[in-house]
Residue, then its C-alpha position, 0 to 999 in steps of 0.5 A: x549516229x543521228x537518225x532521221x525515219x529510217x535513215x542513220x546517218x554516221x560520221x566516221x573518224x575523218x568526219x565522213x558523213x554516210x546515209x545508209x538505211x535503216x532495215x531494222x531495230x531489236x532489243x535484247x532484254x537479257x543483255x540490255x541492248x538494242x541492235x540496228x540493222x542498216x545497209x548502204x542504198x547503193x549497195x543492198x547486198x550487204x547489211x551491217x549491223x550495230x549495238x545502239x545506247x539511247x544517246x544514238x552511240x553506235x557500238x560495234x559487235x565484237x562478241x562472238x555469241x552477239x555476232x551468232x544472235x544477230x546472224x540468227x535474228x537477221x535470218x529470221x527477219x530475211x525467212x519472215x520477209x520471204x514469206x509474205 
C-alpha cells in the first residue's frame, strides 16, 4: 500500500496497481490498530475497509467483532456526515 494525500494506492498478487480514495482512518487503542476506509472513485457505493501497520501493509479484517466495530464506526462516520 502506498498513499499519496488521500489516495491508497494497492497492488494485487498479479501486480495490478489500483487508485482508490481514502474516506477515513481510525485507531483502536485497546487492539493497537489503525483502520482505513477506502473506496473505488468509479464505484463510490461500495467502501472497503482495511487494518493498516505503520510499514503502509494492508490486512484485511477477518474477525467478526472487528467486522461489527468497523460496521459501527463507518455508520457513525455516514450519521455525522449526513448532518452537517
Amino acid at each position: 500500500m502506498k498513499t499519496d494525500d488521500n489516495l491508497i494506492i494497492i497492488t494485487d498478487e498479479d501486480g495490478n496497481e489500483y487508485e482508490l480514495e481514502i474516506l477515513f482512518t481510525y485507531e483502536n487503542e485497546d487492539r493497537n490498530a489503525k483502520y482505513v476506509f477506502f473506496f473505488d472513485p468509479e464505484n463510490e457505493d461500495e467502501v472497503m475497509f482495511a487494518r493498516y501497520t505503520d510499514d503502509g501493509h494492508l490486512e484485511y479484517v477477518e474477525d467478526e467483532e472487528e467486522q461489527k466495530e468497523a460496521e459501527e464506526v463507518f455508520n457513525t462516520f455516514n450519521f455525522e456526515e449526513d448532518n452537517d
